[in-house]
N, C-alpha and C positions, 0 to 999 in steps of 0.2 A: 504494500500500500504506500501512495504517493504521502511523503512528510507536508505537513502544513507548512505555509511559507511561515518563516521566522521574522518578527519584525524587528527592525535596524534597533529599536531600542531593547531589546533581550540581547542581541547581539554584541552591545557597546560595554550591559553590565557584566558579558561574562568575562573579562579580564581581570575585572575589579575582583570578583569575587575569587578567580585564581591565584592575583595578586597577595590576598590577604589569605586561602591556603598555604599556599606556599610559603608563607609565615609561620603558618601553623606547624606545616612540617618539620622546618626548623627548629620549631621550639618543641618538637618530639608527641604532638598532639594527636592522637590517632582518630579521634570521636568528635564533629561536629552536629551541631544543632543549627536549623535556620532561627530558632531564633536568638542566638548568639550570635551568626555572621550577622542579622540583622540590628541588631544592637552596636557593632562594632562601627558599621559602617553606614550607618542610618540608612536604612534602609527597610522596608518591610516585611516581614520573616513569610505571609503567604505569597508576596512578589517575589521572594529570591524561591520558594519552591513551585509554584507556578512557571518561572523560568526553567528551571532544570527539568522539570516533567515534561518542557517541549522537547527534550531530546530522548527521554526513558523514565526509570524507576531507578532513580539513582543513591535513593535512603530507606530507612527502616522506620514508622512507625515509633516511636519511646523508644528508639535508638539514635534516629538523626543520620548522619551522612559519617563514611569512613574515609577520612580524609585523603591518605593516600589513593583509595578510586577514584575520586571527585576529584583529585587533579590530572589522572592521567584522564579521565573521558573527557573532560572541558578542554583541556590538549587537542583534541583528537577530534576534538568540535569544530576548535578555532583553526586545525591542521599544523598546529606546534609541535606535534610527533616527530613529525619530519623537518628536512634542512627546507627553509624558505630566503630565497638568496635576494637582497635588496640594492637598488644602486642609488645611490645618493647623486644629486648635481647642485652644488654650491659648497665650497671648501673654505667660506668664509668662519669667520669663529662658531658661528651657530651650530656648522656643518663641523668640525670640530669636535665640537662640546657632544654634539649626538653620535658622531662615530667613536669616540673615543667612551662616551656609556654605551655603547652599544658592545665594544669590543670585551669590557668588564663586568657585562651580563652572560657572557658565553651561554647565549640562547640560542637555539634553531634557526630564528628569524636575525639573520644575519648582514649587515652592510658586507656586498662582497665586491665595490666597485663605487670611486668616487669620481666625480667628473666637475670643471670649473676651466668658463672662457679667459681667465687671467695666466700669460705666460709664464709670471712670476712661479707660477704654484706646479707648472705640470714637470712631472716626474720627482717632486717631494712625496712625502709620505703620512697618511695620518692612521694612527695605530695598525702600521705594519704594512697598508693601504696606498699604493701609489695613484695620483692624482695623474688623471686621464682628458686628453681633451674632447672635446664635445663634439668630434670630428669620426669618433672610434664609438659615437655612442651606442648606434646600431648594431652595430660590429661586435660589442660586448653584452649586448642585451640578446642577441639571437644564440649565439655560442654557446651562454649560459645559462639560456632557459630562463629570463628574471622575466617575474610579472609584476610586482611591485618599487616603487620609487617614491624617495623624499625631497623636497623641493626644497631648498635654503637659501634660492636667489636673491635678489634685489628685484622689489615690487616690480619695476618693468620690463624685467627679462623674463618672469615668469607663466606669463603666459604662452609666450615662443617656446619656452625651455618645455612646459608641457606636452605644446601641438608637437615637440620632436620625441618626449615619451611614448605617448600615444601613437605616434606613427608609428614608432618600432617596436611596438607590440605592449606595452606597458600599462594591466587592465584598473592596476588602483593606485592610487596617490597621494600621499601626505603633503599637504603644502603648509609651508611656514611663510612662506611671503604673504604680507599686509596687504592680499589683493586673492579679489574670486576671480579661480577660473572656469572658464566657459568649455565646454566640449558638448560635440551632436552625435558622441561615442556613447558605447555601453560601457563607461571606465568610473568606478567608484572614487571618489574626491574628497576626503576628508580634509578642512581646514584646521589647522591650528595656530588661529590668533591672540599670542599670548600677551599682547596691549590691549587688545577690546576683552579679555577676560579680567588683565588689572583695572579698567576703567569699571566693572563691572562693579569690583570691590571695594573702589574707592564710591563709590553710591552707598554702600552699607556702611562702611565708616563714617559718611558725613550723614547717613541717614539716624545711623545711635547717635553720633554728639549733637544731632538736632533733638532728639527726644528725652536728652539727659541736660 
């Protein structure tokens, strides 16, 4: 029988909830309950098991969830089992800062290719990573089988830098540049704007000292 379609927002929490697994594991915890993930991370204890029961029966009744299976199936959900090989374009600091956590995660989903139009930077190296020009883009993404890419350009190269992702086969997208982009593809687009998330927060901070 066909799986119900998942929607984007089950989809988004289940990192979150791996995230803080995988804490758990650490700390040698064998037996969760939803409603202590849901305590932890505010979140709703019948929403985080509602989410898991789109994929199976993955807890016990007055047992809860055994933490070690809850993280290999949520793995295997999101396809973190397996190597997921990523290529970055922008070796500016941002680009940097990200492959260099990325390389200290030693996770599956891995930056395996950086690229950046500054001469200055091609044939340096960032965590181990030789900087590639945007010339070899193609060339590196067909070779290596990447479907994934993160964008750390400058607002106005970023939408060019896209349309050359996507031509060469690149189905999902991380953009950090301060600008949406536009595609008439079937390629998933996540933004992350981390100025319109601080101006976000700066409304709550002036919204408490107005009420205090």
């Amino acid at each position: 029988m066909k799986q119900a379609k998942i929607s984007e927002a089950v989809v988004k929490r289940l990192p979150i909830y791996l995230r803080y697994l995988l804490h758990m594991q650490q700390m040698q915890i064998h037996t969760v309950s939803s409603q202590h993930i849901g305590k932890v991370l505010d979140l709703n204890p019948a929403q985080i098991r509602k989410d898991l029961a789109s994929f199976g029966e993955f807890g016990k009744k007055g047992i809860g969830y055994d933490v070690d299976y809850l993280v290999e199936k949520i793995r295997h959900i999101l396809k973190l089992d397996r190597e997921i090989a990523v290529v970055l374009v922008g070796a500016g600091h941002l680009g940097h800062a990200i492959s260099n956590y990325n390389a200290y995660l030693k996770d599956n989903m891995r930056i395996a290719a950086i690229f950046d139009a500054d001469p200055a930077k091609l044939g340096t190296q960032i965590a181990g990573i030789t900087i590639q020009p945007l010339e070899e883009l193609n060339e590196t993404i067909a070779s290596r089988h990447i479907r994934l890419a993160i964008i750390t350009v400058p607002a106005p190269a970023a939408q060019k830098v896209a349309d050359q992702l996507i031509a060469a086969g690149i189905e999902g997208i991380l953009n950090f540049a301060p600008v949406s982009i536009r595609t008439d593809r079937d390629v998933k687009i996540y933004n992350a704007d981390v100025t319109s998330s601080l101006q976000s927060l700066a409304f709550y901070l002036n919204e408490k000292k107005e009420n205090t």
